[in-house]
PDBQT receptor file of N, H, CA, C and O in Angstrom, charges set to zero:
ATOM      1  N   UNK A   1      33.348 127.838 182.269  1.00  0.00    +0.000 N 
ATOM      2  CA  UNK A   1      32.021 127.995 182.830  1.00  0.00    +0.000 C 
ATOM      3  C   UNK A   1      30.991 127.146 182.073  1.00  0.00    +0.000 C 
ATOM      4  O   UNK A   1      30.083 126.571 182.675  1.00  0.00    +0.000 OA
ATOM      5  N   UNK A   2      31.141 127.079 180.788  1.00  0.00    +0.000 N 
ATOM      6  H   UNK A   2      31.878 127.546 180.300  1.00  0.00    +0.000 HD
ATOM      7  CA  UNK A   2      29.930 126.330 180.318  1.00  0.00    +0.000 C 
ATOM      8  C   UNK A   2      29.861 124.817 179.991  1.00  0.00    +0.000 C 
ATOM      9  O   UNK A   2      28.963 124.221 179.396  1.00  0.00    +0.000 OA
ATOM     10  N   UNK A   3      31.821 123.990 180.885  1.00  0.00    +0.000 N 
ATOM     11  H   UNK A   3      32.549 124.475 181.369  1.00  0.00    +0.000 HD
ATOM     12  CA  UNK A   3      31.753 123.011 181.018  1.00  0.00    +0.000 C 
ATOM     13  C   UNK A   3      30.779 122.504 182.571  1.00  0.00    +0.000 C 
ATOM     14  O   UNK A   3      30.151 121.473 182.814  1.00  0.00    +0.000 OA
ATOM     15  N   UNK A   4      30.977 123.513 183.230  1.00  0.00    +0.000 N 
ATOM     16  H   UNK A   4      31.487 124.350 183.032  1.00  0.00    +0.000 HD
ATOM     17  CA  UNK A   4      30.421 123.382 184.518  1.00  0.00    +0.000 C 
ATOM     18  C   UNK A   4      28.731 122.906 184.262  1.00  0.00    +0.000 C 
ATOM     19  O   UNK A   4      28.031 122.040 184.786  1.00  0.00    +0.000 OA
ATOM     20  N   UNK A   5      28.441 124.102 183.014  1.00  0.00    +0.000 N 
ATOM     21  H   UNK A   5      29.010 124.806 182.589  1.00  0.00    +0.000 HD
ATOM     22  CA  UNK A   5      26.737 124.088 183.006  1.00  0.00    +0.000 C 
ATOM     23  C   UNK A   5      26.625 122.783 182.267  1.00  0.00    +0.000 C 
ATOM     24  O   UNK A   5      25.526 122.232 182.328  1.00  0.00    +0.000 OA
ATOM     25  N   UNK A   6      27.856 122.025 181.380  1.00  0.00    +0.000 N 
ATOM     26  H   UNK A   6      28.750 122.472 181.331  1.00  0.00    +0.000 HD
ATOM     27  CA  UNK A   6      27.262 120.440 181.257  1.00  0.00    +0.000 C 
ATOM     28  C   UNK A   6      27.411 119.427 181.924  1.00  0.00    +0.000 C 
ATOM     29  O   UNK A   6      27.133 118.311 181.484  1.00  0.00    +0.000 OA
ATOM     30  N   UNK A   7      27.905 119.657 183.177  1.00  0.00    +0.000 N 
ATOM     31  H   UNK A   7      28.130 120.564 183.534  1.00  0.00    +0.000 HD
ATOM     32  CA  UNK A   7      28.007 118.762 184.283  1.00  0.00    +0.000 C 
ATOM     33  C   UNK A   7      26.801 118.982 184.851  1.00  0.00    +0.000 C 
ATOM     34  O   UNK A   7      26.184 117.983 185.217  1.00  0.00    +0.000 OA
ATOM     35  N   UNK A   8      26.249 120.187 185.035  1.00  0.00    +0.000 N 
ATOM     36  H   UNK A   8      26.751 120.999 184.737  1.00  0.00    +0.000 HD
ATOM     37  CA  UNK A   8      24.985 120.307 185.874  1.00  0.00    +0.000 C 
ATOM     38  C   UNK A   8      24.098 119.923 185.201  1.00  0.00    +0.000 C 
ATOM     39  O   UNK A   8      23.613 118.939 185.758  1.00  0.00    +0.000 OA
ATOM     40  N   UNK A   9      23.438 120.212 184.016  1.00  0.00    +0.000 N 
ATOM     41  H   UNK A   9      23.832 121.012 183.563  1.00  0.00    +0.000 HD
ATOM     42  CA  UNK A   9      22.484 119.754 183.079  1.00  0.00    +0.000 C 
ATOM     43  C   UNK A   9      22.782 118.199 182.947  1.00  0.00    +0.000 C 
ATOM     44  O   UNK A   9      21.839 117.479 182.621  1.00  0.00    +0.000 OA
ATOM     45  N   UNK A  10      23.711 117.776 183.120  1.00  0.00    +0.000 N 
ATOM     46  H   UNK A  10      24.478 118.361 183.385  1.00  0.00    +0.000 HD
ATOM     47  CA  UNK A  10      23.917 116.190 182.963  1.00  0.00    +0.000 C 
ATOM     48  C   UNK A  10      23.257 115.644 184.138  1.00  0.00    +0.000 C 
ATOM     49  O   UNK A  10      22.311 114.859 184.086  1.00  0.00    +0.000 OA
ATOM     50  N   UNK A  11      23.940 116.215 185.490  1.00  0.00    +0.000 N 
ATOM     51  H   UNK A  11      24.709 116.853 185.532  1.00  0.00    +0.000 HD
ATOM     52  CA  UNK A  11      23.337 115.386 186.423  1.00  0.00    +0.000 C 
ATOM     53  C   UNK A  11      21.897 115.542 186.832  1.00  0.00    +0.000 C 
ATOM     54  O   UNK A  11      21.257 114.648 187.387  1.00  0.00    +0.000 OA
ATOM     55  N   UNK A  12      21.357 116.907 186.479  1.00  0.00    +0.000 N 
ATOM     56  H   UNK A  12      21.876 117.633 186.028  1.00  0.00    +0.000 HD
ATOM     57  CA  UNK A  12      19.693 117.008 186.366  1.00  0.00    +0.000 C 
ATOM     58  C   UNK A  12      19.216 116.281 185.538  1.00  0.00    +0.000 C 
ATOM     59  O   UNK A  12      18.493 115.423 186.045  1.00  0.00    +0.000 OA
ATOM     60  N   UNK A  13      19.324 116.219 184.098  1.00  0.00    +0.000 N 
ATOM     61  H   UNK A  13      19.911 116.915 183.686  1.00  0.00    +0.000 HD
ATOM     62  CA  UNK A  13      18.883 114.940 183.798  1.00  0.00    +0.000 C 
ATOM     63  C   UNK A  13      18.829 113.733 184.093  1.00  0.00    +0.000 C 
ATOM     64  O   UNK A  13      17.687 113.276 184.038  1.00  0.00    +0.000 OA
ATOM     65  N   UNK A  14      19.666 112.983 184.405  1.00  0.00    +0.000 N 
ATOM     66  H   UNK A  14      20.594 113.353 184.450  1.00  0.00    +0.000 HD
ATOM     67  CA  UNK A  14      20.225 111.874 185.698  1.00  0.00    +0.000 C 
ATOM     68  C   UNK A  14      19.131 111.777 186.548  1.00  0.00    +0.000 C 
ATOM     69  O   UNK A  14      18.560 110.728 186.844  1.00  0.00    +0.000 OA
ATOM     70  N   UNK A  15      18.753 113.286 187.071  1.00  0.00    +0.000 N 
ATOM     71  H   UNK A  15      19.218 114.138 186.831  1.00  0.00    +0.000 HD
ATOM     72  CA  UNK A  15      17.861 112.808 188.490  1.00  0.00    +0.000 C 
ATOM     73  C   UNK A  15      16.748 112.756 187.978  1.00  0.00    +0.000 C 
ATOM     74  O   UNK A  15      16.092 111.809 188.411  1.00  0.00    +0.000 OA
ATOM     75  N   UNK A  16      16.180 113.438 187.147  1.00  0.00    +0.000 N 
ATOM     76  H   UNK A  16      16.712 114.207 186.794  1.00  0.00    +0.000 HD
ATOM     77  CA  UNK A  16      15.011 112.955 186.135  1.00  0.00    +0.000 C 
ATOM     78  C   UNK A  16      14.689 111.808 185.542  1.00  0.00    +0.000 C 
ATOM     79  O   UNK A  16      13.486 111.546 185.553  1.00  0.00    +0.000 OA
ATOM     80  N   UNK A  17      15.459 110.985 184.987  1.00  0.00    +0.000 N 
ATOM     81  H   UNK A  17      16.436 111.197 184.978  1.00  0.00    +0.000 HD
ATOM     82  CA  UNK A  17      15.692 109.679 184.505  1.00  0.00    +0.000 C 
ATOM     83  C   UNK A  17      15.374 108.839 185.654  1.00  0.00    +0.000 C 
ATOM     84  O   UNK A  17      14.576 107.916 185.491  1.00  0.00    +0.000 OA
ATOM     85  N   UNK A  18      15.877 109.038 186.742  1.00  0.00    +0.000 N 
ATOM     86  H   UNK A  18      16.525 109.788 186.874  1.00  0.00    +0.000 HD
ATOM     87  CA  UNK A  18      15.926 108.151 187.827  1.00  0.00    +0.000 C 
ATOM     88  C   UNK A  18      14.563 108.632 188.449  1.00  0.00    +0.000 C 
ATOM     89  O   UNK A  18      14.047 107.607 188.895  1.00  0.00    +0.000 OA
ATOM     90  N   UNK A  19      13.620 109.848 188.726  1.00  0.00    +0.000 N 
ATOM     91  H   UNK A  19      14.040 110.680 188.364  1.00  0.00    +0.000 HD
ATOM     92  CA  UNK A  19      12.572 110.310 189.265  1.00  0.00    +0.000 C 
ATOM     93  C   UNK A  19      11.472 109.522 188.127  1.00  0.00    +0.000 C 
ATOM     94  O   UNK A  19      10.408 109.031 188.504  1.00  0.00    +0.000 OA
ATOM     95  N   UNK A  20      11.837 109.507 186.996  1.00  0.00    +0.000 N 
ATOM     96  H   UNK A  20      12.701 109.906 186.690  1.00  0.00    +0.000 HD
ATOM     97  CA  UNK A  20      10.719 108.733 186.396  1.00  0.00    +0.000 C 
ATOM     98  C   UNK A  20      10.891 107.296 186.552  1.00  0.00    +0.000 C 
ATOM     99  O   UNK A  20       9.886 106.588 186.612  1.00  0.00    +0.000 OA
ATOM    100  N   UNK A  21      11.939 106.840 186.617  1.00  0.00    +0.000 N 
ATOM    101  H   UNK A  21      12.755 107.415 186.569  1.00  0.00    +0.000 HD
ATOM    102  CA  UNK A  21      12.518 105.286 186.660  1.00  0.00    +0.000 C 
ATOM    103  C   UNK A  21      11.161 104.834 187.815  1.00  0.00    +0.000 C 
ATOM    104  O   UNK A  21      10.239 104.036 187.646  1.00  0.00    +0.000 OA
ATOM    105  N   UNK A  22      11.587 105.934 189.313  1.00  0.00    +0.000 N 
ATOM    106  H   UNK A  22      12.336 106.582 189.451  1.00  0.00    +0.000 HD
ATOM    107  CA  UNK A  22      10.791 105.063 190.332  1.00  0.00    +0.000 C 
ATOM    108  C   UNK A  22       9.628 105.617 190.500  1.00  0.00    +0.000 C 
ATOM    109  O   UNK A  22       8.968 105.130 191.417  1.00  0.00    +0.000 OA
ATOM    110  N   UNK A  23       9.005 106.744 189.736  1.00  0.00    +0.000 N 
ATOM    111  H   UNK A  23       9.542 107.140 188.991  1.00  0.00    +0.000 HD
ATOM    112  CA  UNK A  23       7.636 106.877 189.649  1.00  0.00    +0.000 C 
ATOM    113  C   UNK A  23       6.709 105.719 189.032  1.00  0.00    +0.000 C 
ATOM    114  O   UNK A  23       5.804 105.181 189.670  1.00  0.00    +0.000 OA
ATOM    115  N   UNK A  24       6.973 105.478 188.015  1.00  0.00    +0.000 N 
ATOM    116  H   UNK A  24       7.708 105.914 187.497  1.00  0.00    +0.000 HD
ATOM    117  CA  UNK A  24       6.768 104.454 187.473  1.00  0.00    +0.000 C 
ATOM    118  C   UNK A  24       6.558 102.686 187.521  1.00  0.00    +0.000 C 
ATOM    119  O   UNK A  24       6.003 101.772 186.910  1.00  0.00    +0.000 OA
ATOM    120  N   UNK A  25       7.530 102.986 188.848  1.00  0.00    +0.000 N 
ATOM    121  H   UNK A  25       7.980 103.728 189.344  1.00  0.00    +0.000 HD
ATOM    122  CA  UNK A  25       7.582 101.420 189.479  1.00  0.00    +0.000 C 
ATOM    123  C   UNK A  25       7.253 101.192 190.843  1.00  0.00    +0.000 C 
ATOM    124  O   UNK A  25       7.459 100.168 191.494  1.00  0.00    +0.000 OA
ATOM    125  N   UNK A  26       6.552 102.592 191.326  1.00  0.00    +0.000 N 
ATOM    126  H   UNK A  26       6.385 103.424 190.797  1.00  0.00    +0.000 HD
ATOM    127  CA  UNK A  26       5.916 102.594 192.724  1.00  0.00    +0.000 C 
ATOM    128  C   UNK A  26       5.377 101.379 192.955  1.00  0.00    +0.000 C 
ATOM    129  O   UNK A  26       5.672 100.642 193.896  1.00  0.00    +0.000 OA
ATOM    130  N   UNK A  27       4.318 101.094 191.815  1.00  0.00    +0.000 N 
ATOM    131  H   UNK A  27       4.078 101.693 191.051  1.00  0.00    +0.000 HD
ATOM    132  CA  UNK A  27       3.359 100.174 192.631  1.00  0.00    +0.000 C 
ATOM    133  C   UNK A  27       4.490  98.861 192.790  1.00  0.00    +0.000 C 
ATOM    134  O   UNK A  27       4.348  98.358 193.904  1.00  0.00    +0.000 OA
ATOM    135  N   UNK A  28       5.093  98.477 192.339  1.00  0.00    +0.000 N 
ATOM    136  H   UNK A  28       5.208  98.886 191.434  1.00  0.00    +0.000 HD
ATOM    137  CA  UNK A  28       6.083  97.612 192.598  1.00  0.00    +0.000 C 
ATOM    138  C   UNK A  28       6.783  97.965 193.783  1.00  0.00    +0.000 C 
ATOM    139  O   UNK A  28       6.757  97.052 194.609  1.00  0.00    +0.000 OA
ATOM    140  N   UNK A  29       7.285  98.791 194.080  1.00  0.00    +0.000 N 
ATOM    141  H   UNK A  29       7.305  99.532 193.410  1.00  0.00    +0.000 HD
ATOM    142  CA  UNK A  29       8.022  98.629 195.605  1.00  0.00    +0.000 C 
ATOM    143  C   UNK A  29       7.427  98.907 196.171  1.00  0.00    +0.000 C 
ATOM    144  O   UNK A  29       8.120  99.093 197.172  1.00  0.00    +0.000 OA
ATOM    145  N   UNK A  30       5.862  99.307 196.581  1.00  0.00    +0.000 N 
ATOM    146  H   UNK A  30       5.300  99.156 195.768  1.00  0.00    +0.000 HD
ATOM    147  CA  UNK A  30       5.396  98.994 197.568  1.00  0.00    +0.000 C 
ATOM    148  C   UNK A  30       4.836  97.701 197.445  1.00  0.00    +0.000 C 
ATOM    149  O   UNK A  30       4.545  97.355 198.590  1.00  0.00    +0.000 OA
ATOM    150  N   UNK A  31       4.466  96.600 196.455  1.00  0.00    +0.000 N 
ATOM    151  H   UNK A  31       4.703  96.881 195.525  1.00  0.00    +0.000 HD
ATOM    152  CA  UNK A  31       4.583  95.700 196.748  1.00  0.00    +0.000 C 
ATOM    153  C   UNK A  31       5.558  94.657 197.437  1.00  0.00    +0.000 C 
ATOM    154  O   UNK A  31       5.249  93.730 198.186  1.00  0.00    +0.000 OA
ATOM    155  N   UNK A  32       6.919  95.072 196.959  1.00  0.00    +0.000 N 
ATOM    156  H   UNK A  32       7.170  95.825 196.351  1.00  0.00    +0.000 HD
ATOM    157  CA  UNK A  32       8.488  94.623 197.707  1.00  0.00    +0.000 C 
ATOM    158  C   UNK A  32       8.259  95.150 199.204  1.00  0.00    +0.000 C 
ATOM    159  O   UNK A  32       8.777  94.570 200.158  1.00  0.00    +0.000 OA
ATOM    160  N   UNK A  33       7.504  96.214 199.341  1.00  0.00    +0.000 N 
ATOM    161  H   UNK A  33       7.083  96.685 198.566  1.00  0.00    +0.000 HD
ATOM    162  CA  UNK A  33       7.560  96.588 200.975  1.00  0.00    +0.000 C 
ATOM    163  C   UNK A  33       6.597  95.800 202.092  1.00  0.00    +0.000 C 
ATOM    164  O   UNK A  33       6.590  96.118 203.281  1.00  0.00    +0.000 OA
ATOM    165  N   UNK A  34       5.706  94.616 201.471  1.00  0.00    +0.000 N 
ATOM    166  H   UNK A  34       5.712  94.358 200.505  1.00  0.00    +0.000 HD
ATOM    167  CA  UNK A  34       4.850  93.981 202.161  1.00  0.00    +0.000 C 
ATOM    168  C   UNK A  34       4.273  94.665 202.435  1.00  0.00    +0.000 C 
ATOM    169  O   UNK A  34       4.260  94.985 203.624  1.00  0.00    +0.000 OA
ATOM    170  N   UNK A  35       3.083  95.585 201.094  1.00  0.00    +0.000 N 
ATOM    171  H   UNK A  35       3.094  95.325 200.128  1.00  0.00    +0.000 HD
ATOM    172  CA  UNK A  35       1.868  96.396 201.690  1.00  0.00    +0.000 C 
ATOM    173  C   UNK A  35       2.443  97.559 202.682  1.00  0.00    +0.000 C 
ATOM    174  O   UNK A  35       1.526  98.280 203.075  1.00  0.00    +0.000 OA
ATOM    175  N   UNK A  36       3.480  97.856 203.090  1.00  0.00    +0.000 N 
ATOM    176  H   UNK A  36       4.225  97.271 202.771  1.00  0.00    +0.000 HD
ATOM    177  CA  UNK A  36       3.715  99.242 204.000  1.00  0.00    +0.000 C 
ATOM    178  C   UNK A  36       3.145 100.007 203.887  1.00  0.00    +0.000 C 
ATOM    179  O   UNK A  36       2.333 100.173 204.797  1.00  0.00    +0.000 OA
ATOM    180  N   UNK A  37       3.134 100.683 203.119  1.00  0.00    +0.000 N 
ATOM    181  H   UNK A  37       3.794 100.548 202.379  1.00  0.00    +0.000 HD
ATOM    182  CA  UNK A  37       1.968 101.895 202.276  1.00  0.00    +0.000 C 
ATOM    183  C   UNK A  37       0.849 101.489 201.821  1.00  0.00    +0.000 C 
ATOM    184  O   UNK A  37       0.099 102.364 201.388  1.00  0.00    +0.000 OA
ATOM    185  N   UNK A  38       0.384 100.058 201.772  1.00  0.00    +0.000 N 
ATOM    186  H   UNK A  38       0.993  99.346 202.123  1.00  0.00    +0.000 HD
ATOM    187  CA  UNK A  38      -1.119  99.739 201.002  1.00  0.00    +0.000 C 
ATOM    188  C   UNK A  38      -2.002 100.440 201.992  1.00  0.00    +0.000 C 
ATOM    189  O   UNK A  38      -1.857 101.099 203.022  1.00  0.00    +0.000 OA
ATOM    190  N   UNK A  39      -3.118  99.949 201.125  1.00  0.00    +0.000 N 
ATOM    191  H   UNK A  39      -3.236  99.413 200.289  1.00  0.00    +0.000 HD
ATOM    192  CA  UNK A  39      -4.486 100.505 201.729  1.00  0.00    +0.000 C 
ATOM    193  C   UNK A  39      -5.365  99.597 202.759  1.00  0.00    +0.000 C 
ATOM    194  O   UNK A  39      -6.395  99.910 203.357  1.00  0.00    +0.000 OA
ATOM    195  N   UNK A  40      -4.714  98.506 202.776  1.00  0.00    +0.000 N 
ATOM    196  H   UNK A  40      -3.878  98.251 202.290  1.00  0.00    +0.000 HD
ATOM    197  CA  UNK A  40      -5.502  97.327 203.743  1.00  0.00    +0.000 C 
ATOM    198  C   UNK A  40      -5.419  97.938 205.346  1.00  0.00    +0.000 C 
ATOM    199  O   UNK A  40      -4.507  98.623 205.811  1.00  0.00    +0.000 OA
ATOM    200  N   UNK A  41      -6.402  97.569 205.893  1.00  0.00    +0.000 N 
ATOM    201  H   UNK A  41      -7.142  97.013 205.515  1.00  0.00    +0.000 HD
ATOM    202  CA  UNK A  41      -6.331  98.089 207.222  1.00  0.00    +0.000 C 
ATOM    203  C   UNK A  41      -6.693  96.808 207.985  1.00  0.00    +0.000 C 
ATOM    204  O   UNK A  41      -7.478  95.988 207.510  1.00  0.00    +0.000 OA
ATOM    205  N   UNK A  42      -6.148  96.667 209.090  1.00  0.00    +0.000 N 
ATOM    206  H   UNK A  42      -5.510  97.333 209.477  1.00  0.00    +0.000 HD
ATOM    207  CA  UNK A  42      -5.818  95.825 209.783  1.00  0.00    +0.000 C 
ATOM    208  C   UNK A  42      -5.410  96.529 211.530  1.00  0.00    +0.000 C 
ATOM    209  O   UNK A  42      -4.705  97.437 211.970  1.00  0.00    +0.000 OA
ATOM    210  N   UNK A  43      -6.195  95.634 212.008  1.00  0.00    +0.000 N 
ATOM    211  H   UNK A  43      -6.768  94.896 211.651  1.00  0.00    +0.000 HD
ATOM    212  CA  UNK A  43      -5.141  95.649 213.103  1.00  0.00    +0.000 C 
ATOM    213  C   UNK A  43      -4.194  95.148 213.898  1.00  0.00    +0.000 C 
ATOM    214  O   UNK A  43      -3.701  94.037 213.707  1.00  0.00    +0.000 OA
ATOM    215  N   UNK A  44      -3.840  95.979 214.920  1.00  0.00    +0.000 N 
ATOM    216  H   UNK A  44      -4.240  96.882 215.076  1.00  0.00    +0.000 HD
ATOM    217  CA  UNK A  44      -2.071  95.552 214.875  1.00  0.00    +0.000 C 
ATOM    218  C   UNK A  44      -1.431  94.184 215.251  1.00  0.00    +0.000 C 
ATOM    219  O   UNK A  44      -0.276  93.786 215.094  1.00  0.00    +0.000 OA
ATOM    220  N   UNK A  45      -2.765  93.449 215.917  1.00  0.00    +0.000 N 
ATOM    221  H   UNK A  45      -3.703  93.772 216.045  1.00  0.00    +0.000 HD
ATOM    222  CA  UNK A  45      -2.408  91.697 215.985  1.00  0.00    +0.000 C 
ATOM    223  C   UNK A  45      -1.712  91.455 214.291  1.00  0.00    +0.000 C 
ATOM    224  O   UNK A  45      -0.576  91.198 213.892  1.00  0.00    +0.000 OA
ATOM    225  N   UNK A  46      -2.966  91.675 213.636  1.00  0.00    +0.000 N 
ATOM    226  H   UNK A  46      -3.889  91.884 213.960  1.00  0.00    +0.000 HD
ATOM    227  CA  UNK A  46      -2.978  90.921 211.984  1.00  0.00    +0.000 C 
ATOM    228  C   UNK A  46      -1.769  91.398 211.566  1.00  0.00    +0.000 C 
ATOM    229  O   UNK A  46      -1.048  90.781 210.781  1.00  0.00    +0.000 OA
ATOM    230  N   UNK A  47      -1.469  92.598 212.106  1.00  0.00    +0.000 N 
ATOM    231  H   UNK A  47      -2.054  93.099 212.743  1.00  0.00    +0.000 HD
ATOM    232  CA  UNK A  47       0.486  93.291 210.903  1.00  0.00    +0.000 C 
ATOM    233  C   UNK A  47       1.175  92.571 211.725  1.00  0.00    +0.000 C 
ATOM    234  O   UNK A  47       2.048  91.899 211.176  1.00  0.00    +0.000 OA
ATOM    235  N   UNK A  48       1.092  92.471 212.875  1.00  0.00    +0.000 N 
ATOM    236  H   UNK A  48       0.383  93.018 213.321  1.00  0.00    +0.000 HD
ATOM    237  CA  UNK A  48       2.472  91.776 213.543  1.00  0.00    +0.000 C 
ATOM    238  C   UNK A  48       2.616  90.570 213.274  1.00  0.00    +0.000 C 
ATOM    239  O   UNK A  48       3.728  90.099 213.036  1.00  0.00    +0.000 OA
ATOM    240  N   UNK A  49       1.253  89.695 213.265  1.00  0.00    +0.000 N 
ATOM    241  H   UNK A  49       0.350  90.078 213.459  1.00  0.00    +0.000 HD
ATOM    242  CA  UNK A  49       1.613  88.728 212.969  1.00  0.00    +0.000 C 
ATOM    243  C   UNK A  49       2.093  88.202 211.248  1.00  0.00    +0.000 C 
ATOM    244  O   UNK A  49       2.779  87.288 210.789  1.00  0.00    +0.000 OA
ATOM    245  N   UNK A  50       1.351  89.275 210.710  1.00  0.00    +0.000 N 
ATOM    246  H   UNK A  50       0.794  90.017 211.082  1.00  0.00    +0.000 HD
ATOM    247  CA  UNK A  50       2.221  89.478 209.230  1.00  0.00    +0.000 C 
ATOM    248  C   UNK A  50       3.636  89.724 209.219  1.00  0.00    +0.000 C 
ATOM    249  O   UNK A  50       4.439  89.202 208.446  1.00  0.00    +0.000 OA
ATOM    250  N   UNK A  51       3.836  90.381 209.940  1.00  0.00    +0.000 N 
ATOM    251  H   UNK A  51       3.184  90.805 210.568  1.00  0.00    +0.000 HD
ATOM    252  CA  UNK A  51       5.429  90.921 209.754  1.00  0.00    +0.000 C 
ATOM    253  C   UNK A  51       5.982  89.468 210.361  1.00  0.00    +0.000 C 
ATOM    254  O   UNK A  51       6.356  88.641 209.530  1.00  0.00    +0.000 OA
ATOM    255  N   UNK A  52       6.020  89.273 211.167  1.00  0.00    +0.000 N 
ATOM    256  H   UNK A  52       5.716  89.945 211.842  1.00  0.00    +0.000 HD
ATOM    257  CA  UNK A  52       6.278  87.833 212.048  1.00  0.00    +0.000 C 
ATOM    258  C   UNK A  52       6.681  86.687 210.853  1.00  0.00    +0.000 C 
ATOM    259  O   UNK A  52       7.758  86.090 210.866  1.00  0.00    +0.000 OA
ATOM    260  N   UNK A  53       5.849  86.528 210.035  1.00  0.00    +0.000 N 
ATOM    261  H   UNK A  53       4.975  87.013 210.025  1.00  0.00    +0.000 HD
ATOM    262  CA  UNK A  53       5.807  85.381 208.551  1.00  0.00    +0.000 C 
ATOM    263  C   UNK A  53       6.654  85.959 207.656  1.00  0.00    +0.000 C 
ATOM    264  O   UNK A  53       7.358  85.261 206.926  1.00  0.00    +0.000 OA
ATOM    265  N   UNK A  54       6.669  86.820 207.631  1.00  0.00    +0.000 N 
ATOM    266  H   UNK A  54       6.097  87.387 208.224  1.00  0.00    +0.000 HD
ATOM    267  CA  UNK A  54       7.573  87.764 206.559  1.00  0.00    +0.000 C 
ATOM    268  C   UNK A  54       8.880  87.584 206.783  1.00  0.00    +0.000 C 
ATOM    269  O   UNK A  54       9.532  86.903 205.992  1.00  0.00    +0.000 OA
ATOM    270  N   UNK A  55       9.587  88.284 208.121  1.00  0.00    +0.000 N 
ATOM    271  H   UNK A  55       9.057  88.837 208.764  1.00  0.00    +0.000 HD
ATOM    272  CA  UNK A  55      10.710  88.232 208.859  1.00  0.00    +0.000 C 
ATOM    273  C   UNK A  55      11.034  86.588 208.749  1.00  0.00    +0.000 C 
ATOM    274  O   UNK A  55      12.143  86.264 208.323  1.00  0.00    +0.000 OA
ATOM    275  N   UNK A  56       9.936  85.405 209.185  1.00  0.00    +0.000 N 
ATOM    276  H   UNK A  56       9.035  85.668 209.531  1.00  0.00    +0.000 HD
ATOM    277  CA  UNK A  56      10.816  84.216 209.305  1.00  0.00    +0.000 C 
ATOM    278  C   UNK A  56      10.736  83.558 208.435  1.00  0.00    +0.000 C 
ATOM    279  O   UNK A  56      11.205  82.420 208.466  1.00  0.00    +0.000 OA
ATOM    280  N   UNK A  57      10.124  84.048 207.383  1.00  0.00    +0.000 N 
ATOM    281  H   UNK A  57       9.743  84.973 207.357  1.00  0.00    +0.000 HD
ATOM    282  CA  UNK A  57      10.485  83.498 205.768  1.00  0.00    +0.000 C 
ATOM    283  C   UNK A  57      11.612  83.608 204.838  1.00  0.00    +0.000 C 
ATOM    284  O   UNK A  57      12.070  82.993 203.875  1.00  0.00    +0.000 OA
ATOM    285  N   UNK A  58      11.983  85.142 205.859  1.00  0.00    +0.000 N 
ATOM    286  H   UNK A  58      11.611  85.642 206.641  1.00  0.00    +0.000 HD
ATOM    287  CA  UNK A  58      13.130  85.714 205.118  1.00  0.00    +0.000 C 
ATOM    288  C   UNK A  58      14.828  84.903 205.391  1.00  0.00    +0.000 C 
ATOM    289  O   UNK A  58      15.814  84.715 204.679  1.00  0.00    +0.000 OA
ATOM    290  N   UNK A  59      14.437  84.583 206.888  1.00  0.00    +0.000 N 
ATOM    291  H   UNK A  59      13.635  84.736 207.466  1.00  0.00    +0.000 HD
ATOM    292  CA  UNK A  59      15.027  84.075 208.000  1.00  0.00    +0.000 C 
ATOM    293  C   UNK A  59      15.431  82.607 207.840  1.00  0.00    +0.000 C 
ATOM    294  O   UNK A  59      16.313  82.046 208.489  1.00  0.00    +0.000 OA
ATOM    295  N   UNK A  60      14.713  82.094 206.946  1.00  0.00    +0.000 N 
ATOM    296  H   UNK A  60      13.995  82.549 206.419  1.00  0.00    +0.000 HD
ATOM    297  CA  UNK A  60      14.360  80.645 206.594  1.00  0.00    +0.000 C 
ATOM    298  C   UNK A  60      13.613  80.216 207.914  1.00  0.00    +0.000 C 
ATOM    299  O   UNK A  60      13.857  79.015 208.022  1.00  0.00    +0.000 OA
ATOM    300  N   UNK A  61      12.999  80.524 208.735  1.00  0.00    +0.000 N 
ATOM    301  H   UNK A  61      12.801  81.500 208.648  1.00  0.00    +0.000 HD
ATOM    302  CA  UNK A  61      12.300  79.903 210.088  1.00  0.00    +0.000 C 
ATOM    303  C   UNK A  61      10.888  79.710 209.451  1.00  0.00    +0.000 C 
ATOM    304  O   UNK A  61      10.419  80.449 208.585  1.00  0.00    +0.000 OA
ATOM    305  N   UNK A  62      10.143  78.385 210.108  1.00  0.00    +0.000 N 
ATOM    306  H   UNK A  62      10.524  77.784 210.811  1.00  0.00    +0.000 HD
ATOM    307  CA  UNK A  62       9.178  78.119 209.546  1.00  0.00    +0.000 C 
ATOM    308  C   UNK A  62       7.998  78.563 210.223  1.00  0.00    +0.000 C 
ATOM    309  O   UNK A  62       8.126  78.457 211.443  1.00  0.00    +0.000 OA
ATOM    310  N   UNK A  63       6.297  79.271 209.663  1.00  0.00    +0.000 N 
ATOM    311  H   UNK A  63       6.193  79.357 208.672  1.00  0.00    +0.000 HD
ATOM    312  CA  UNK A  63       5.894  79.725 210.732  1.00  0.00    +0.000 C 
ATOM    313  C   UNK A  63       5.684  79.401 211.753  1.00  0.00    +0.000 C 
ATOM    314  O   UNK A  63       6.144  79.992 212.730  1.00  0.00    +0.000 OA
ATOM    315  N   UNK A  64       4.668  78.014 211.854  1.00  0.00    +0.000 N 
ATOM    316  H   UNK A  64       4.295  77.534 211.061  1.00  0.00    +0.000 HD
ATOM    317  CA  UNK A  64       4.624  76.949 212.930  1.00  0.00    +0.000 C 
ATOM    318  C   UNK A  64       5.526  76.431 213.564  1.00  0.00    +0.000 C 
ATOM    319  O   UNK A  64       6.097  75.533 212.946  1.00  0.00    +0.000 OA
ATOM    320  N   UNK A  65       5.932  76.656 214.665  1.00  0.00    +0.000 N 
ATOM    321  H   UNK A  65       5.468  77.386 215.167  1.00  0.00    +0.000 HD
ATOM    322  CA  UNK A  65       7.079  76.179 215.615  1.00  0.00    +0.000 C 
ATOM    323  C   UNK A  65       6.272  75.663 216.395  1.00  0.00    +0.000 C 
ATOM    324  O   UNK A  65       6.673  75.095 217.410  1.00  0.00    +0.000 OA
TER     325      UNK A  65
């Protein structure tokens, strides 16, 4: 039984380690998310056509066709 409770205490720590890992680096993946969650407001011409540059950058497509 009290190998069990150091498997469990192991992997709670684990998820702690990892809950601070990405608390910590929020503002970074929402930067990786292209603003998803930012605070800029826009409308939905300006995101699409954001997403549009994003997608064909990723894509290697150039914007101007």
């Amino acid at each position: 039984m009290a190998n069990a409770g150091n498997i469990f205490l192991g992997v709670g720590i684990g998820a702690l380690i990892t809950a601070l890992i990405i608390f910590l680096s929020a503002n970074k993946l929402v930067e990786w998310m292209h603003g998803a969650e930012g605070d800029e407001s826009h409308d939905l011409e300006a995101k699409l056509e954001e997403e549009m540059g994003v997608t064909g950058t990723h894509e290697g497509i150039s914007e101007k066709q």
